[in-house]
N, C-alpha and C positions, 0 to 999 in steps of 0.2 A: 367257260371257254378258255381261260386263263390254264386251269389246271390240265386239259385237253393237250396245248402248246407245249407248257411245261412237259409235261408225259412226250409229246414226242419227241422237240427236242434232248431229253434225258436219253432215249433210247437212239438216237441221230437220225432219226425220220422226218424231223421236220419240212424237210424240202419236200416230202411227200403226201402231208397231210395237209388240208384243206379246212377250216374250221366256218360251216358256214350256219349262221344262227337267223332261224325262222321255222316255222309250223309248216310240217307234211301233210299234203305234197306238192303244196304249190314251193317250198323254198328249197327240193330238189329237182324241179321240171330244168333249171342251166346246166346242172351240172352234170358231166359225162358220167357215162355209162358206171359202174362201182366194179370192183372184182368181188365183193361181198359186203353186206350190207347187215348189222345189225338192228333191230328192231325192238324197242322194250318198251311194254306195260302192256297198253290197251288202250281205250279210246271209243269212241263213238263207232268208227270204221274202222277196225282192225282189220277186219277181213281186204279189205280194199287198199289197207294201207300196206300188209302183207304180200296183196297180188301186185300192187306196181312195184316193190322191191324186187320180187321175183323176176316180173317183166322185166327189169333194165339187172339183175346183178348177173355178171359174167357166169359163177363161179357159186356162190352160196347164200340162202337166207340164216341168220339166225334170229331166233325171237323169241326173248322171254315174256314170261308171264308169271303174276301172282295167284291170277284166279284160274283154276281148275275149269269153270265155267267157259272160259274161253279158249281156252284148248283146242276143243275139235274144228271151229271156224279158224283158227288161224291154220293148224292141221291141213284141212280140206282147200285152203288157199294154196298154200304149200303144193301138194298133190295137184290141183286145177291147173297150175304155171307145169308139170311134167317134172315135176324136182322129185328126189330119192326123200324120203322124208324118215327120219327118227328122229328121236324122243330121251329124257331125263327127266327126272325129277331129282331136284340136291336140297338137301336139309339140312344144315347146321345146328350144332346144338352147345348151349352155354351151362360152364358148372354152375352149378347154383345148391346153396349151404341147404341141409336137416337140418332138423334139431339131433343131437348125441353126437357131433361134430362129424358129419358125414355127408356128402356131397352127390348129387344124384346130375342126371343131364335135362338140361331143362330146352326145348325145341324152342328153334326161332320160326319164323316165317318160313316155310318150304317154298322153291320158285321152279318154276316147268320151263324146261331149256327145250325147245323144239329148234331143229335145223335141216331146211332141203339143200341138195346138193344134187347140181344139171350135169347129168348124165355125162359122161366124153364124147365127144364125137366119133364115130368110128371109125379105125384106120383102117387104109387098104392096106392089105398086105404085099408084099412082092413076093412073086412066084420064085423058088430056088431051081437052075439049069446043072441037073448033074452030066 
């Protein structure tokens, strides 16, 4: 939570961020509505943890994951709340020595960025009087 603070104060947000520590979802049921909401790992209920995100974030879910496996239910959460939903997968990769002094790319953990995004609301347009 420390380094949370830190980070926003550094960037001069801190009047704006809230740092509130307890297990979802009961230690987000006070707090207002979000303009986006990140979500990371997984969990027993992802999918359920996903859809109330969805249900109260203005503006956007994001949600990582490491396991492949749970992809399509946070996906089809995503989709179920009416959000735009795409998708990444990012993977990093560390030099790491041969032998005959030569260096290859050695793969870390790959992690699957999924994000829905609520539609705009549609504007009327005004009629133009020539």
């Amino acid at each position: 939570m420390e380094r949370i603070r830190a980070n926003a104060a550094a960037h001069g947000v801190a009047h704006a961020v809230a740092v509130v520590h307890g297990a979802a979802p009961r230690a987000l049921a006070e707090l207002p509505d979000p303009d986006a909401v990140f979500v990371g790992g997984g969990g027993a209920d992802l999918a359920g943890l996903v859809a109330l995100a969805a249900a109260r974030a203005r503006r956007t879910v994001v949600v990582t994951l490491a396991a492949l496996d749970r992809v399509p239910e946070a996906r089809r959460a995503l989709l179920e709340a009416g959000l735009a939903v795409e998708g990444v997968q990012l993977q990093a990769n560390r030099l790491a020595p041969l032998p005959g002094e030569v260096t290859r790319l050695a793969a870390t953990n790959p992690v699957f960025v999924l994000w829905g995004v609520r539609p705009a609301a549609p504007t009327v347009s005004q009629g133009v009087q020539t």
